[in-house]
C-alpha positions as CSV (number, residue, x, y, z in Angstrom):
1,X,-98.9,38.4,104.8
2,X,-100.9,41.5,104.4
3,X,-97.5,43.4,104.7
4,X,-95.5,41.2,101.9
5,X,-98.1,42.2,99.8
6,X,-98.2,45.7,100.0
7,X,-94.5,45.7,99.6
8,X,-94.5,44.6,95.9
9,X,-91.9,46.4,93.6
10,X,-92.7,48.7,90.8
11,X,-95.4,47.8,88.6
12,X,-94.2,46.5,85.0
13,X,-96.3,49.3,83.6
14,X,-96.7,52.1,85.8
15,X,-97.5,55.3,83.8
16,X,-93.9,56.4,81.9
17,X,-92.4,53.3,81.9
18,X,-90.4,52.3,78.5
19,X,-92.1,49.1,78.7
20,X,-95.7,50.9,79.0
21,X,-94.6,53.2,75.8
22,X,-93.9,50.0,73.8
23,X,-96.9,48.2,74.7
24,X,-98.7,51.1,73.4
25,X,-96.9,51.4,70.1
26,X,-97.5,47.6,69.3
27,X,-101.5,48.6,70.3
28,X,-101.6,51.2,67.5
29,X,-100.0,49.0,64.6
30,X,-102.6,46.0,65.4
31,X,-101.0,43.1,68.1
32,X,-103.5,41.5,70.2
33,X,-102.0,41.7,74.0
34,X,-101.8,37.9,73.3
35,X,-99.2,38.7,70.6
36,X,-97.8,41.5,72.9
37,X,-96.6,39.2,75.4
38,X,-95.4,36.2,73.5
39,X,-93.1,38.9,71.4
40,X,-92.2,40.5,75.1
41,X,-90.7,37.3,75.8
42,X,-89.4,36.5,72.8
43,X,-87.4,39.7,72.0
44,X,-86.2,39.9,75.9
45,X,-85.5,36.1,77.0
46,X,-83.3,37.0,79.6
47,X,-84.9,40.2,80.9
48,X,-87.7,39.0,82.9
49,X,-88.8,42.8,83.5
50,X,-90.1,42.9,80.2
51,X,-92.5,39.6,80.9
52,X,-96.0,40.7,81.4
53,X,-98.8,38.3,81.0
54,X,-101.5,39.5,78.4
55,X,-103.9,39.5,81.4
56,X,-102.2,42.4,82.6
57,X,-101.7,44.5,79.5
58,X,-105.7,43.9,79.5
59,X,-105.8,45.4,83.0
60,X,-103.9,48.3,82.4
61,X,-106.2,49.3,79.3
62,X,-109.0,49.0,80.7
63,X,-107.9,50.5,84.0
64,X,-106.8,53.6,82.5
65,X,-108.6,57.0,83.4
66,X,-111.6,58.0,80.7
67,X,-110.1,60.1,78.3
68,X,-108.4,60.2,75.1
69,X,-105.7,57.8,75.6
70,X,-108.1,55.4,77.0
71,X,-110.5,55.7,73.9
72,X,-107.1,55.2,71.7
73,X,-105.6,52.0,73.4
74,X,-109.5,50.6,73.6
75,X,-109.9,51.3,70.1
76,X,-106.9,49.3,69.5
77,X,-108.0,46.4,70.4
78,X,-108.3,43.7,67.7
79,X,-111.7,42.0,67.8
80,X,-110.1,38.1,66.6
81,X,-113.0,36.3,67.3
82,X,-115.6,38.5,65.0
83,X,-118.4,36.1,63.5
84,X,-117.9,35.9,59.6
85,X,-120.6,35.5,57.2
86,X,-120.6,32.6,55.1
87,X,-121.1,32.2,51.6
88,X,-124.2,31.7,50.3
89,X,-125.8,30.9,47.4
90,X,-126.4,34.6,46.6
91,X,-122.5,34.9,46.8
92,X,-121.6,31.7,44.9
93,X,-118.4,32.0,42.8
94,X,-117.8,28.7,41.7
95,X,-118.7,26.8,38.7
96,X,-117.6,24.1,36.5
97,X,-113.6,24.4,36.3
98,X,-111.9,22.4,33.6
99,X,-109.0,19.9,34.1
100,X,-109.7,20.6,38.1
101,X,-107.4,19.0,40.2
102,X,-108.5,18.2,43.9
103,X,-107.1,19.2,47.3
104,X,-107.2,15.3,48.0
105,X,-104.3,14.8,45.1
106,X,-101.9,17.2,47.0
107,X,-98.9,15.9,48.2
108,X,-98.5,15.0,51.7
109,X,-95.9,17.5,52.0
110,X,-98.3,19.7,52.2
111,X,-100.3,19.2,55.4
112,X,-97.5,19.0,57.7
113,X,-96.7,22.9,56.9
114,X,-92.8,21.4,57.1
115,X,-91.9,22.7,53.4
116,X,-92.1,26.0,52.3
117,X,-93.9,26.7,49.2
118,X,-97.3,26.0,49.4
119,X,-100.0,28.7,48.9
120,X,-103.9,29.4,49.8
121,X,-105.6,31.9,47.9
122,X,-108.8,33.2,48.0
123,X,-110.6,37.0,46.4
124,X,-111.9,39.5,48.9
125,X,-114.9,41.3,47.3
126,X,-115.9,45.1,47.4
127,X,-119.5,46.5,47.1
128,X,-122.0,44.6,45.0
129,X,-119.1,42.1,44.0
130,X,-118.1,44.7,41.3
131,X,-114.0,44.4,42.9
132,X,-112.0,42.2,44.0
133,X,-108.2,42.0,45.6
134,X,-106.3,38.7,45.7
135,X,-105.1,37.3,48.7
136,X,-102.4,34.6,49.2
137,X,-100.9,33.0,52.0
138,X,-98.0,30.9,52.3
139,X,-99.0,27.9,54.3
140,X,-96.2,27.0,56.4
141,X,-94.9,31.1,57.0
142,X,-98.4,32.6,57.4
143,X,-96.7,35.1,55.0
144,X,-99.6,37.0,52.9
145,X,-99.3,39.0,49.9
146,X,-102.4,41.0,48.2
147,X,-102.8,41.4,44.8
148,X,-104.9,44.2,43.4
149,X,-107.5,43.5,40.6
150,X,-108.5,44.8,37.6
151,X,-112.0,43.8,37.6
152,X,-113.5,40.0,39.4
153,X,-113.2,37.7,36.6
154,X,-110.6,35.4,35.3
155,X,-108.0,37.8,33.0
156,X,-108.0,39.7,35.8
157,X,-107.3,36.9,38.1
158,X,-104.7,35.8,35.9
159,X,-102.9,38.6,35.4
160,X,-102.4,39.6,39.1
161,X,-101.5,36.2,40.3
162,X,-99.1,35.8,37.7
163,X,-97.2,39.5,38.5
164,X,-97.1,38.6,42.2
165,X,-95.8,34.8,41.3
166,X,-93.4,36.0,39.4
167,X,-91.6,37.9,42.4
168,X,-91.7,35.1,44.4
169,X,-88.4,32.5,44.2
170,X,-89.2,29.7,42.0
171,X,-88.8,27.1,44.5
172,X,-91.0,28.6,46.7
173,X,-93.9,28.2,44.4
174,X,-95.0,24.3,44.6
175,X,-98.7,24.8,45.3
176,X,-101.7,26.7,45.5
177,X,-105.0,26.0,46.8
178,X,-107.8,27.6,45.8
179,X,-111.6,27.6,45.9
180,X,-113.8,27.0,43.1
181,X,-114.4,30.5,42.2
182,X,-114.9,31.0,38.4
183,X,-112.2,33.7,38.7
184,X,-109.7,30.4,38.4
185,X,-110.7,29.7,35.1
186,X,-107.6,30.4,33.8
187,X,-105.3,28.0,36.4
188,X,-103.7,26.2,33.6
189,X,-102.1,29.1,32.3
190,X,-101.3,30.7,35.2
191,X,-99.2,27.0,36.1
192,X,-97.9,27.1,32.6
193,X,-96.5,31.0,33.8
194,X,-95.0,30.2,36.9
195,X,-94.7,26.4,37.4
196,X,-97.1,26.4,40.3
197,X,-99.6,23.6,40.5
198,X,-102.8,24.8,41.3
199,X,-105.7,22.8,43.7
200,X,-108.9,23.1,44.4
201,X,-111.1,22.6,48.0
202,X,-114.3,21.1,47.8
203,X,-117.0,23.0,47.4
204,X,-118.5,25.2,50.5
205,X,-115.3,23.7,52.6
206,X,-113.6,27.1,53.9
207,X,-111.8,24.8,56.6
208,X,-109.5,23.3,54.1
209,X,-107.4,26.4,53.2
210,X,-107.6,27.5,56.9
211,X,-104.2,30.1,56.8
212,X,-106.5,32.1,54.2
213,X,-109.5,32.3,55.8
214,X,-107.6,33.8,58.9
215,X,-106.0,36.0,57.3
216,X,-109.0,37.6,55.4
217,X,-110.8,38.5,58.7
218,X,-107.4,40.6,59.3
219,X,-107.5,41.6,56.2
220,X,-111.0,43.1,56.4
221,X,-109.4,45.4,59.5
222,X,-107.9,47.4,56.5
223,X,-110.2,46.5,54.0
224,X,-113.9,46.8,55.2
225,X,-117.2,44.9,53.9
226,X,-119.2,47.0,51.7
227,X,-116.0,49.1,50.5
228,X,-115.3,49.7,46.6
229,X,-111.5,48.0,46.8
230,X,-110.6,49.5,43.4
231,X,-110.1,52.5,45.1
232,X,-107.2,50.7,47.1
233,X,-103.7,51.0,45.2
234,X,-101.5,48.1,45.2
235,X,-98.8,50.7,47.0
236,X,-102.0,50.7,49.8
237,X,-102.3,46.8,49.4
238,X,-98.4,46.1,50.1
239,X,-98.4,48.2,53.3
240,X,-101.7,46.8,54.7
241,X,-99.7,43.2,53.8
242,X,-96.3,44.7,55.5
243,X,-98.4,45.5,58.5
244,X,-99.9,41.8,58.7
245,X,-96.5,40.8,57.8
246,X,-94.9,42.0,60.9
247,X,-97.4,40.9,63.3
248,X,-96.5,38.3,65.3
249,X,-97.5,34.8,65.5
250,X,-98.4,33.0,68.4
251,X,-98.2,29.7,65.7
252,X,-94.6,30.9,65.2
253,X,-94.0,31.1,68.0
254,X,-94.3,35.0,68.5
255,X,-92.1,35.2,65.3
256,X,-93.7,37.7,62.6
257,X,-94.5,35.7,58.9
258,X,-92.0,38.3,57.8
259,X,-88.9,37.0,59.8
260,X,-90.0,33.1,58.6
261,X,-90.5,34.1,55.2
262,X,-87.0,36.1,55.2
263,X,-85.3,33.0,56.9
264,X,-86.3,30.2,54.6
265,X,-85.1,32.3,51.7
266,X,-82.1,32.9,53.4
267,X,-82.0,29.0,53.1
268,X,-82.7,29.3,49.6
269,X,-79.4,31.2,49.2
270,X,-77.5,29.2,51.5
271,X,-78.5,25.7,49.4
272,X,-79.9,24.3,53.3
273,X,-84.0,24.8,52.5
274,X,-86.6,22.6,54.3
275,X,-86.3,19.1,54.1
276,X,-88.8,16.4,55.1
């Protein structure tokens, strides 16, 4: 028995190894060894020396010599499960909307994630709430897009949803969800813009736009608490959104947002979008 054992092959990532080399490129751009191996076996199906198990791409990190390279692929690491603060009262955004319309009016549709089209949004704040960057997530794609800011209050809100609507297809813009941040003042105009109706979660209820508040904690990798974010430029904001864009998804099924997003307009084009 002892002899079968020591007569194992090759490990899968033995120092120089191609597969090694990747595993440490997809460490430097931000995948989790969870999202490692699902996109291991997703890109090679059929060659099973590509397989590693996310325990081992662990082992190997941690098992490599002091030094440099083990500093780098530590550092890589993705911390998913970081605690986030929750809003308080000191904090508190919302205030009396006009003509609100509640998340418990949406359609059905929208639960099921089945259609495309439906949107969370939230603002990520800078130092002493002074800026602001918009983020949206498309609910069945996990696609984000970031929207930079001119200010926190509701022109500027306006003004950089509507630019970022406006680049998205028309029929994928049949929702958005939002909190009741004051910054959303202005939602009848922006669905009077871009024919998108706009929703609203119940107050102090982050678990009903879940997609967004996911992807903020990534966000925050690239945009950290206490920054000024009008230093960011919206060139900055589409490559930190590129990056998240082309992570993959273990909800996707270790497809990136960027490949679903890409397919269902594809669909657009070819007249077959998402039934239910």
């Amino acid at each position: 028995m002892a002899l079968r054992r020591r007569r194992r092959g090759p490990r899968k990532l033995a120092a120089g190894t191609a597969l090694l080399k990747l595993v440490r490129a997809w460490l430097r751009v931000g995948y989790s060894p969870q999202q490692i191996a699902g996109r291991l076996r997703r890109m090679y199906a059929h060659q099973p020396e590509f397989h590693v198990s996310h325990e081992t791409i662990y082992c190997v990190i941690y098992a490599t010599p002091r030094g440099e390279l083990r500093r780098e692929l530590v550092g890589s690491l993705r911390k998913a499960h970081k605690e986030r603060r929750s809003r308080g009262a000191g904090n508190d955004r919302r205030g009396k909307l006009q003509d609100m319309r509640s998340i418990h009016e949406r359609p059905e549709e929208v639960f099921d994630r089945l259609v495309p089209g439906h949107w969370e949004g939230d603002l990520i704040k800078g130092a002493g709430n002074r800026s602001a960057v918009a983020t949206l997530v498309e609910r069945k794609t996990r696609f984000v897009v970031l929207a930079k800011m001119d200010g926190c209050g509701a022109e500027a809100a306006l003004e950089a949803l509507t630019k970022k609507f406006r680049r998205v297809p028309l029929a994928l813009r049949k929702s958005l969800t939002y909190d009741q941040g004051k910054e959303m003042a202005h939602h009848a105009e922006l669905t009077r813009r871009v024919s998108i109706e706009v929703f609203f979660a119940d107050p102090h209820s982050p678990w009903q736009r879940p997609s967004n508040e996911n992807m903020n904690g990534l966000v925050r990798e690239y945009l950290p608490k206490g920054d000024d974010l009008s230093v960011f430029s919206q060139g900055y904001l589409n490559r930190v959104a590129k990056a998240l864009n082309y992570r993959p998804r273990a909800v996707l099924d270790f497809a990136t947002p960027a490949e679903a997003m890409a397919e269902e307009i594809n669909k657009l084009r070819t007249g077959v979008a998402s039934q239910t």
